[in-house]
N, C-alpha and C positions, 0 to 999 in steps of 0.2 A: 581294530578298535573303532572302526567306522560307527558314527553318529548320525543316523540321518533322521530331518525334519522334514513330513513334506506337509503341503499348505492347500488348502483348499475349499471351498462354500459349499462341497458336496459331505454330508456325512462322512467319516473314515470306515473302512472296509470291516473294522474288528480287528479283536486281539489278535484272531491265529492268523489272520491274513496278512497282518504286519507280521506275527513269526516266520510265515513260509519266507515273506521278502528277506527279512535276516538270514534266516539259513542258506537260502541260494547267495547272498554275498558271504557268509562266514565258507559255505564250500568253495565260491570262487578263490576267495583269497587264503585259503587253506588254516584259519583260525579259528579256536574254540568256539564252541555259538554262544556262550555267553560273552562273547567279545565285541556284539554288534547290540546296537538298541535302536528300532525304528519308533519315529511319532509320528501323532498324527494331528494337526490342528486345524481344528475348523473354522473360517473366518466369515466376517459376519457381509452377506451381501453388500454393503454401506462402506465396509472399510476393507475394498480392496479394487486394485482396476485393472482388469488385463480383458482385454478384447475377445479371446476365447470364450470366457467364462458370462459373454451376453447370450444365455442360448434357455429357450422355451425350460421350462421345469421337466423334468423328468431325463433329460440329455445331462449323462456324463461329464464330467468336468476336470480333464488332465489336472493333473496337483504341479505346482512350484514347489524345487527340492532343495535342500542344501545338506553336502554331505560332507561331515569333519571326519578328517581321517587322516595318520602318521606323514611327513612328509618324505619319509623310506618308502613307499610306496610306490615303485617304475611308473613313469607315465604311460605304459602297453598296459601294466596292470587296472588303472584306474580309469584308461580308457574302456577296456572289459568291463571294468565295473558297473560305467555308465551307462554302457547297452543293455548288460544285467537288468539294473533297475528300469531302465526303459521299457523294455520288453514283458516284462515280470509285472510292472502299473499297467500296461497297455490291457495285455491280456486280463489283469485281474479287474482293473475296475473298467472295460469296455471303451477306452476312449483310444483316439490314435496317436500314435507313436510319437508324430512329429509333434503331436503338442505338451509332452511332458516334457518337461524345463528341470536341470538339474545344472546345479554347480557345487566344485568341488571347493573346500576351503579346507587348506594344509596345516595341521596341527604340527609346530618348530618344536624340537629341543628345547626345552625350559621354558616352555608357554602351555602345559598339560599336565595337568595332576590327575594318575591315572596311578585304580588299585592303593592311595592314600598317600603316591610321595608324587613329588616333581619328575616328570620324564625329561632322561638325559637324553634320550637316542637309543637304539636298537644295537644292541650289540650284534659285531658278525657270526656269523657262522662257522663253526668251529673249523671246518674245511676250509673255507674263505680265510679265517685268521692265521692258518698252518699253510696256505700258498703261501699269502702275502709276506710272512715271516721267512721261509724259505726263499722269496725273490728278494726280498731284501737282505740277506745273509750271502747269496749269493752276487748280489750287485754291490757291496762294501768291497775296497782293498781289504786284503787278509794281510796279518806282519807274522812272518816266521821266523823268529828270533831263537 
C-alpha cells in the first residue's frame, strides 16, 4: 500500500512514468498494482531550498521523496525498496543516484484508513498461523486425566 510523494522544480515525468515506478515497487513487494499510488509535485523555485537543485536550466533535478507504507513491512524489504526507487528516478529522469533523497514513514495499526475501514494490521499467513498454533500446543503442559 506504498504512498509515494516525490518533490521537485523540475516538471514531473508524466502519468505512465509514474505508473512504471508503481509497478516496479508493486512487483517488488509482490502486491496488486492498484495497491501503490505515485505523485508528483512541482515546487515553485521560491519555495524550496536544497543546494542540488542550484543548477543552470535545462540540468535535471533529483526529486525529494516520502514513502508511506504498512509498518509489516521487513526492513530488507523496504530497504529494496529504496534502491528500487532510486535506481528506477535515476535512470528515468537522468539525474544521479546519490542525489535522490527518499524517506520512509511507517503507517501503525490504527492510524490508516485503507479501502473505507481503519487498518488493524496484517493478518498472518495462513502457514505462519498453523506453525505458530502448533508450537504453541506443543510448548503448553498437557493434563491426561
Amino acid at each position: 500500500m506504498p504512498v509515494i510523494t516525490l518533490m521537485s522544480p523540475d516538471a514531473g515525468p508524466g502519468r505512465p512514468a509514474l505508473a512504471k515506478i508503481a509497478e516496479a515497487v508493486t512487483g517488488l513487494l509482490g502486491i496488486a498494482p492498484q495497491h501503490c499510488w505515485v505523485t508528483w509535485q512541482r515546487l515553485d523555485d521560491d519555495a524550496a531550498h536544497r543546494p542540488e537543485w542550484d543548477r543552470p536550466a535545462g540540468h535535471p533535478r533529483a526529486p525529494i521523496g516520502f514513502i508511506t507504507c504498512k509498518a509489516t513491512y521487513p526492513r530488507e524489504t523496504v530497504g529494496r525498496l529504496l534502491r528500487l526507487l532510486r535506481d528506477e528516478l535515476s535512470a528515468l529522469l537522468g539525474v544521479p543516484g546519490d542525489e535522490v533523497y527518499l524517506v520512509v514513514r511507517r503507517a501503525v495499526p490504527g492510524e490508516l484508513l485503507i479501502r473505507g475501514d481503519v487498518w488493524a494490521g496484517d493478518e498472518p499467513a495462513p502457514e505462519a498461523a498453523a506453525a505458530r498454533a502448533g508450537a504453541a500446543s506443543m510448548a503448553s503442559p498437557r493434563n491426561h486425566h
